[in-house]
N, C-alpha and C positions, 0 to 999 in steps of 0.2 A: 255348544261347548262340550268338549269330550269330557266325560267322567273320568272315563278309564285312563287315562293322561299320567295320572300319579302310578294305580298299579303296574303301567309300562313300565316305568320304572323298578318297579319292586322294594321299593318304599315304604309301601302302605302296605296290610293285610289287606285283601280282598273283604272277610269277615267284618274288620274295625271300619271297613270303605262302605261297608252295605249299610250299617248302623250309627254312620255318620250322618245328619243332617242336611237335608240338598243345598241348604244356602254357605252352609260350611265350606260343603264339597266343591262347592262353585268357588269359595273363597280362592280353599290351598290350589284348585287346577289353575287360577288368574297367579296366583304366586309363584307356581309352578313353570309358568310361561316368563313371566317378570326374575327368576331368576337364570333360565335358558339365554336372556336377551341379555343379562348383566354379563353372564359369560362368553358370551361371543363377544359381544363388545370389551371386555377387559382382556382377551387374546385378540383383539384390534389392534389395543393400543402397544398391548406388549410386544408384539410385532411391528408396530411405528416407530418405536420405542430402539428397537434394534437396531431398525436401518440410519436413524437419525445420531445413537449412538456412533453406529460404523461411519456415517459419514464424519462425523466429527472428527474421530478419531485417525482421518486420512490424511496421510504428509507426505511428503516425494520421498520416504523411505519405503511407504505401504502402496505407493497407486503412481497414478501416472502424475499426480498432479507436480506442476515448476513447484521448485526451492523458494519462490521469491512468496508462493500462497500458506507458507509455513508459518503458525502462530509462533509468538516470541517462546515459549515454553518448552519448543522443539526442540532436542539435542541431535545435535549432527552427531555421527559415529565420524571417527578420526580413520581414516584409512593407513592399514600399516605399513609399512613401507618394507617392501625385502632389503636385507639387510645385505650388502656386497663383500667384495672383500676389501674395498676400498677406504680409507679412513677416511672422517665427518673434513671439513674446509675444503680451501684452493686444492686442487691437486697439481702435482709437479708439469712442469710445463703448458699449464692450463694458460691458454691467452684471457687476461684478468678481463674486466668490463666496468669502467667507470662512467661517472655522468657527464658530460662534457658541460664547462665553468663559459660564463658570456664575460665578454671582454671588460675592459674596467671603464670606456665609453659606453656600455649598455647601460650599468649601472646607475640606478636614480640616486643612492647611496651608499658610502662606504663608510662602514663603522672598525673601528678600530679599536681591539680589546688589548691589552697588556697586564701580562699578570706581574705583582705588588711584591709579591715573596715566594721564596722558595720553598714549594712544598715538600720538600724533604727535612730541612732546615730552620728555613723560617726568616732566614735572612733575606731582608732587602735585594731585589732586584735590579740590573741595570743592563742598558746596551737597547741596539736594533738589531731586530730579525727581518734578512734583507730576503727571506722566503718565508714569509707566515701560510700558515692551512688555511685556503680558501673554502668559507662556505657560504653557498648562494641561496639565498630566498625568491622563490617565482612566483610573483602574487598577478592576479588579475585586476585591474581598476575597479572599482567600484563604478555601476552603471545607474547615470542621471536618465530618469524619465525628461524626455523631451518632446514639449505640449506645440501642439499648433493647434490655432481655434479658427474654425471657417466661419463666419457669421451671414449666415442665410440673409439679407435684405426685402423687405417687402415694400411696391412702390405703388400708388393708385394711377391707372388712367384716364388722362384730361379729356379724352374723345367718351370713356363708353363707363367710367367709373370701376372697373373690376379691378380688382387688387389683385397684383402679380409676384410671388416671392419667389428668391433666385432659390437654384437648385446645385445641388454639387455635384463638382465635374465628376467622369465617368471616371478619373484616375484616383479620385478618396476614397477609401475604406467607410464602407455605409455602416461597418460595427464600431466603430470610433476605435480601430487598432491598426495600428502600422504591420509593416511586413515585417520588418526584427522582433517587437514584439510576440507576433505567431511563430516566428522561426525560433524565438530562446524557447516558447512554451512545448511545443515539440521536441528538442533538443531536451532538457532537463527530462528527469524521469519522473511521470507524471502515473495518477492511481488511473483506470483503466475508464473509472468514471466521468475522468475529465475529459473524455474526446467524445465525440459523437459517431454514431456509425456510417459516417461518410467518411471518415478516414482525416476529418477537419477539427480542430480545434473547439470545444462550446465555450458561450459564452458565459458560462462559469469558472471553466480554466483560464479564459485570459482576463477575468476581474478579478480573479486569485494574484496573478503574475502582478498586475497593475497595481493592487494594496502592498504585498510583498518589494518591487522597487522604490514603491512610493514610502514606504516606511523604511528600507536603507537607507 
């Protein structure tokens, strides 16, 4: 053990070091050493400390990272817009763009609103509008899980006794899922966790998808 460990320091008098006690001296140089280590290791942490800050603190305003890895807290900056010399709406001779309406045989249903009184007034209303404003709602059906059960069979033989149980044909899905099925789970935007790295579906994403139809 070095003695002299403390007056490298210049800490200690040289004098008060000589006239110190050897079991002392032995004490402060182990203390001396045990605070060396506390400070290195406390600029460890403070330095882990930063980069784990910094990474936190990363959104696709500061780094390369996609929009979509941004915690909800993120505010997007608004991009401003140059201002032209053109006023705000349609502009004159602008060819408009509407949504094109499905025929009245497309329709599963046509509901019919008529307003009661005049909102100007308040009088009672009467008469047909032989061109009312069409608007359309486009809904998708709600989708029924649709079950097929194979039931494997096991038979024994009368010649040698070994029991034989059938097998499924080469054309069933050996993970108990259809091909719509995998194709809506790929299709919907799924967390990055739910795929496997063969580029396939896991079987975690599609027993997700399977409680989710089955509870619509």
């Amino acid at each position: 053990m070095e003695e002299k460990h403390p007056l490298e320091k210049g800490e200690i008098d040289e004098n008060d070091w000589e006239q110190t006690p050897v079991s002392v001296r032995n004490l402060v140089v182990k203390l001396f050493d045990k605070i060396e280590q506390l400070e290195k290791h406390l600029k460890e942490l403070q330095e882990t400390n930063e980069k784990i800050s910094e990474k936190v603190n990363q959104n696709s305003q500061n780094s390369n990272n996609p929009p979509r890895s941004d915690p909800l807290n993120v505010e997007i900056p608004k991009k401003k817009k140059k201002l032209g010399g053109k006023k705000r709406g349609g502009q004159i001779g602008h060819k408009g763009h509407s949504r094109l309406l499905y025929s009245e045989e497309k329709c599963k249903e046509i509901i019919e609103h008529h307003p009661d009184s005049c909102k100007c007034c308040g009088e009672k209303l009467r008469g047909i509008d032989p061109n009312p404003y069409r608007h359309q709602i486009v809904e998708i059906p709600p989708i029924v899980l649709e079950i097929v059960e194979h039931r494997l069979h096991e038979r024994v033989c009368d010649n040698c006794g070994q029991k034989t149980r059938a097998i499924l044909p080469p054309e069933v899905e050996r993970s108990g899922y259809g091909e719509r099925v995998v194709a809506k789970s790929v299709i919907d935007e799924w967390d990055v966790s739910s795929f496997s790295p063969y580029g396939s579906v896991s079987p975690v994403g599609l027993f997700w998808i399977e409680n989710r139809l089955r509870n619509s």
